[in-house]
DRENPA-3360 file (N, C-alpha, C; in nm, 2 decimals, always signed):
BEGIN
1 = XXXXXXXX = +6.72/-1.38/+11.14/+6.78/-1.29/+11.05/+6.69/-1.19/+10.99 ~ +6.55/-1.22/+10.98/+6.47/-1.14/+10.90/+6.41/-1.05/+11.01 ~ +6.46/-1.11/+11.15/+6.43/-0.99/+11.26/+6.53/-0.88/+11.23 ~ +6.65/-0.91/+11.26/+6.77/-0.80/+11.29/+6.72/-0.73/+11.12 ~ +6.70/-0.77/+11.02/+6.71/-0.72/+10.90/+6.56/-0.59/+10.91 ~ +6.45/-0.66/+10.98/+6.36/-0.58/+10.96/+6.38/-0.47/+11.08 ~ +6.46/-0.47/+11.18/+6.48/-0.38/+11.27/+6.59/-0.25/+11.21 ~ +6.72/-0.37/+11.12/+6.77/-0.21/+11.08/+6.70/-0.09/+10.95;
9 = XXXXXXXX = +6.64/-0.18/+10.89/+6.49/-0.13/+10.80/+6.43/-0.01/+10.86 ~ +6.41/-0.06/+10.97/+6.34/+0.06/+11.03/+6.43/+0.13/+11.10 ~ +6.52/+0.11/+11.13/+6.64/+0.23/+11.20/+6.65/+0.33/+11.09 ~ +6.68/+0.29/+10.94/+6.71/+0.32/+10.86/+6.65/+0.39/+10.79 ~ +6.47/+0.37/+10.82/+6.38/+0.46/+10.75/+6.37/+0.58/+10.84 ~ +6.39/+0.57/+10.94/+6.36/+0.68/+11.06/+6.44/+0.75/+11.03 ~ +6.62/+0.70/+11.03/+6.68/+0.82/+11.00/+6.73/+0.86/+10.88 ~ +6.63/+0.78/+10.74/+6.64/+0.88/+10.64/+6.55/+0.97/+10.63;
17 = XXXXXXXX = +6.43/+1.01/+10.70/+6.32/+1.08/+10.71/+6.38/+1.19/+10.82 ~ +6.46/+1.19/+10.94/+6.50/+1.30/+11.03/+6.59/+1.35/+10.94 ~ +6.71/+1.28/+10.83/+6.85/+1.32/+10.75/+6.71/+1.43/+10.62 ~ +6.63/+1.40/+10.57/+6.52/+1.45/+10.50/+6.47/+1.58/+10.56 ~ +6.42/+1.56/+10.65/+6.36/+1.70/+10.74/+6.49/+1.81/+10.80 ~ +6.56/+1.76/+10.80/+6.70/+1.86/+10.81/+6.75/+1.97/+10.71 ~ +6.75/+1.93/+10.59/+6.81/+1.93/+10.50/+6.72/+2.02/+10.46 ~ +6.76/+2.18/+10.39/+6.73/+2.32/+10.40/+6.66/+2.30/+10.23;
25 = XXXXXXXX = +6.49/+2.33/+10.26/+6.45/+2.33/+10.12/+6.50/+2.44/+10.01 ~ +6.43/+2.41/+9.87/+6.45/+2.51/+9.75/+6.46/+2.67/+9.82 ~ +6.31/+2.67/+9.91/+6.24/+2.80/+9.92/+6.35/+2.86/+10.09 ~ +6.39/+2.71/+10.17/+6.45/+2.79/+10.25/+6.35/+2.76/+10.39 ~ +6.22/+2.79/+10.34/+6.14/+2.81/+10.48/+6.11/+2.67/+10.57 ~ +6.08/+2.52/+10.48/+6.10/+2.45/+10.57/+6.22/+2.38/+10.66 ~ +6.28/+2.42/+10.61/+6.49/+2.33/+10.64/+6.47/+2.33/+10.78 ~ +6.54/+2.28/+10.90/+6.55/+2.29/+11.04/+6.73/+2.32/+11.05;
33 = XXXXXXXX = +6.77/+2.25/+10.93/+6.93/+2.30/+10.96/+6.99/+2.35/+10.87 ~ +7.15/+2.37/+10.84/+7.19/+2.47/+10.73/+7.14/+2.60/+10.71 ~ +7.05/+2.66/+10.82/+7.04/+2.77/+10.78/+7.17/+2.87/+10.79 ~ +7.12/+2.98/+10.70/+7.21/+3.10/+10.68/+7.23/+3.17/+10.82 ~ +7.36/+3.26/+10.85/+7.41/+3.31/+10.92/+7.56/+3.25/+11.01 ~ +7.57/+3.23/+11.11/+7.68/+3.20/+11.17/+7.64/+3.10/+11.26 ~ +7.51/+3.03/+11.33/+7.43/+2.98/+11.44/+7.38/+2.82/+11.38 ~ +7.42/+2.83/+11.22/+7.34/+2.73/+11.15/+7.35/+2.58/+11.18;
41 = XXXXXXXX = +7.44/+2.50/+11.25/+7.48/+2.41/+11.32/+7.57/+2.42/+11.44 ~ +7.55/+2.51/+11.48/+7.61/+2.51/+11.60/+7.80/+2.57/+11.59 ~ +7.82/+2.60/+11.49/+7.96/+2.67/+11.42/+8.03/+2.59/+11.36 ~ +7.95/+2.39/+11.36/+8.06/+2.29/+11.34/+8.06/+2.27/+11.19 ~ +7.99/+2.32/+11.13/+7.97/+2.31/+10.96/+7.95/+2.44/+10.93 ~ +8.01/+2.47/+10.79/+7.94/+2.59/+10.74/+7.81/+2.55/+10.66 ~ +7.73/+2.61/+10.65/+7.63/+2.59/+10.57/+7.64/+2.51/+10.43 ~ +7.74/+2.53/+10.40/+7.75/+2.43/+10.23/+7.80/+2.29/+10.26;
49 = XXXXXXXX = +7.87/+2.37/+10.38/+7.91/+2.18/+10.46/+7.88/+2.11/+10.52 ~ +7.73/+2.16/+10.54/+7.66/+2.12/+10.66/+7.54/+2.03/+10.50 ~ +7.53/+2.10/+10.42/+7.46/+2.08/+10.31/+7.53/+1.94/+10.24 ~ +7.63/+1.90/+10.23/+7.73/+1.83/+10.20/+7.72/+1.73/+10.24 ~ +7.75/+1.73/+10.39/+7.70/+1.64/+10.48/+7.60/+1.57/+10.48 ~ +7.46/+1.61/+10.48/+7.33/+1.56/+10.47/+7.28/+1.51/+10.34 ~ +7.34/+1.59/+10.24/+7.32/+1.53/+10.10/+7.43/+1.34/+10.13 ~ +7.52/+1.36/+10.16/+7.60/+1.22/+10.16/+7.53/+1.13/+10.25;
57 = XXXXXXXX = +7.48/+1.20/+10.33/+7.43/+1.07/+10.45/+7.31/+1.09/+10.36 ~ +7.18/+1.14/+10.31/+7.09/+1.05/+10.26/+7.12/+0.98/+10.19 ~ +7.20/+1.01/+10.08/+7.26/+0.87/+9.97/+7.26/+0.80/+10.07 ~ +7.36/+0.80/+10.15/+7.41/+0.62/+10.23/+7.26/+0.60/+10.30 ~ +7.22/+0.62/+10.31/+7.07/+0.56/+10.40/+6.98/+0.51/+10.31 ~ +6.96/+0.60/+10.14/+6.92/+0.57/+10.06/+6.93/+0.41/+9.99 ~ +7.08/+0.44/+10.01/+7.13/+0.29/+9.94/+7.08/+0.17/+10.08 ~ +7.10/+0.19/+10.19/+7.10/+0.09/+10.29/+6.96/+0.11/+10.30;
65 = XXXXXXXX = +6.87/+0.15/+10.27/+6.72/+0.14/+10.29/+6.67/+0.03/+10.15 ~ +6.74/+0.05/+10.02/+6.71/-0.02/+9.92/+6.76/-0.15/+9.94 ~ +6.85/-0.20/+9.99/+6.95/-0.34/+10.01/+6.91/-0.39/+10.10 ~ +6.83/-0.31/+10.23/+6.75/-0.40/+10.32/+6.63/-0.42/+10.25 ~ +6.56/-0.37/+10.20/+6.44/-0.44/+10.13/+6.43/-0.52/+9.98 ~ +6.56/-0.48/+9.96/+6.60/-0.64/+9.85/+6.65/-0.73/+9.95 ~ +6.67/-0.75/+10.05/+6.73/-0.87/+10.15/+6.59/-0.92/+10.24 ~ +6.50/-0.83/+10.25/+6.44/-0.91/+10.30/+6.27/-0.92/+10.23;
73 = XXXXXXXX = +6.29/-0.88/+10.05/+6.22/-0.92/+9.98/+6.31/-1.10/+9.91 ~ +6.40/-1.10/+9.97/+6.48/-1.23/+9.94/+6.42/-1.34/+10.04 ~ +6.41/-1.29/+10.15/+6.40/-1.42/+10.24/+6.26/-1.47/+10.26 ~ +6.20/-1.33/+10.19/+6.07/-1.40/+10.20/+6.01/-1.50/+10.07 ~ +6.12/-1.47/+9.93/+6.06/-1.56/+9.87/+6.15/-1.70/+9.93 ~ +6.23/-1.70/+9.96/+6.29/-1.84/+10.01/+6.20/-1.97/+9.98 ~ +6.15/-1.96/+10.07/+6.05/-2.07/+10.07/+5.93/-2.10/+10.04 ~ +5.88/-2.03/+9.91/+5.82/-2.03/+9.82/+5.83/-2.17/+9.70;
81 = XXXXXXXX = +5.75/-2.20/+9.60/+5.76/-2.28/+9.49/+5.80/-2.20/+9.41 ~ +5.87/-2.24/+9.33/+5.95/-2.15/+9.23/+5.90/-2.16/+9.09 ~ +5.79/-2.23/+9.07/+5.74/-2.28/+8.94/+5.63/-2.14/+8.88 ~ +5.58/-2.13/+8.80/+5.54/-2.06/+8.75/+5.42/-2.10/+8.69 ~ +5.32/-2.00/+8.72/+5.20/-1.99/+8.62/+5.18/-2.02/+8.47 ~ +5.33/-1.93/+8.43/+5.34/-1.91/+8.31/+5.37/-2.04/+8.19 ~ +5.45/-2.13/+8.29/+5.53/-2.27/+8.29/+5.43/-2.39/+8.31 ~ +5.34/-2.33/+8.29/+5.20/-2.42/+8.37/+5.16/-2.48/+8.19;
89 = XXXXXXXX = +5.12/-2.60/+8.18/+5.08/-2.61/+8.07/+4.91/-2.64/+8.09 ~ +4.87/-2.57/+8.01/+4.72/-2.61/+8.00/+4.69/-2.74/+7.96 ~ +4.55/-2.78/+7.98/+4.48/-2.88/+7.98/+4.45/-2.91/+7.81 ~ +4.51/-3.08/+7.78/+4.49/-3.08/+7.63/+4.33/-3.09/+7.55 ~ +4.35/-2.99/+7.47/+4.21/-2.98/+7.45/+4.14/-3.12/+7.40 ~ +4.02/-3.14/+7.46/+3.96/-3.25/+7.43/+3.82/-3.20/+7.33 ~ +3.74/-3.30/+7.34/+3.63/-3.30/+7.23/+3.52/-3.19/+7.34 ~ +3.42/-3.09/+7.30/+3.33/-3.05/+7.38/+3.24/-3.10/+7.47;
97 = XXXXXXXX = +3.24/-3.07/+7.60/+3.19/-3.09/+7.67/+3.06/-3.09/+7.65 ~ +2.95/-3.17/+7.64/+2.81/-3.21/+7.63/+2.72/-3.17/+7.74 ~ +2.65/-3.03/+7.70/+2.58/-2.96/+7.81/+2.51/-3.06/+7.88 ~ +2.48/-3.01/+8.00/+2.33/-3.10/+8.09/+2.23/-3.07/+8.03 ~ +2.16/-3.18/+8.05/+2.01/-3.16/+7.99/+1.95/-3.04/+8.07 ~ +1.86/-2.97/+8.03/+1.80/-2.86/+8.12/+1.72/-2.91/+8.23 ~ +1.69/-2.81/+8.33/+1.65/-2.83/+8.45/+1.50/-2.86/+8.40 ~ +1.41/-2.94/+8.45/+1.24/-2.95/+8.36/+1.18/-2.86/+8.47;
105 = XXXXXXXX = +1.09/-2.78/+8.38/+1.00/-2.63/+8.37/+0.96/-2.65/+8.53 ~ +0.94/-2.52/+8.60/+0.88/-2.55/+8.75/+0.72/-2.60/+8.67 ~ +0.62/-2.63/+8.76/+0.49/-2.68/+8.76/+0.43/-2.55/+8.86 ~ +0.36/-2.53/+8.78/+0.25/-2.37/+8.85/+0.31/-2.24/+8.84 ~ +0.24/-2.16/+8.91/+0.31/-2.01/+8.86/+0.43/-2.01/+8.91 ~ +0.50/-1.92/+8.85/+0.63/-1.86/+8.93/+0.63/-1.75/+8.98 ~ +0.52/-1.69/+9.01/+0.54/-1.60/+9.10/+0.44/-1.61/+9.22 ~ +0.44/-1.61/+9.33/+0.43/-1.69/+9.48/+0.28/-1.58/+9.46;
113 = XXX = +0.16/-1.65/+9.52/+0.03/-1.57/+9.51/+0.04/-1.51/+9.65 ~ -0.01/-1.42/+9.68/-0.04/-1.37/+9.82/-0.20/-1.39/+9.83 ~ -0.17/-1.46/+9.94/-0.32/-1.49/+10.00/-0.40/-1.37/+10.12;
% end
């Protein structure tokens, strides 16, 4: 399941990014479609409808891009522990710990003589 899920994922990201690059910027110069004139899709859209179109289909790819990765940010907690850090109770405090005695002093210099 988390195959077919992660494969429409990626159908889905691909063609919200081609529905993206279509779609005619603010300025006009980068768009690939909807442009102005009579040629702008081929005569099957007018320009506002062709704009119409692409605005609706990113929504729906939008939405099906977000519901595949809530579905398969689901299956991967599946099988997880469900307990919590936060739910974790600390250790009852006890009386303090009684340092170690210290390590006894080295014997001779500490720093290595060169012969």
């Amino acid at each position: 399941m988390q195959a077919l899920l992660l494969t429409i994922e990626l159908l889905v990201s691909v063609g919200l990014v081609v529905v993206v690059l279509l779609q005619r910027s603010e300025g006009g110069a980068l768009g690939i479609g909807g442009g102005s004139g009579g040629g702008g899709m081929g005569g099957l859209f007018s320009p506002r409808g062709a704009a119409d179109t692409l605005t609706r289909t990113t929504t729906i790819l939008g939405i099906l891009f977000f519901v595949t990765c809530i579905a398969l940010n689901l299956f991967a907690l599946r099988g997880r522990d469900e307990s919590s850090f936060l739910q974790t109770t600390p250790p009852a405090a006890t009386a303090p710990v009684k340092p170690a005695a210290p390590a006894p002093a080295p014997s001779g210099p500490s720093v290595p003589v060169r012969h």
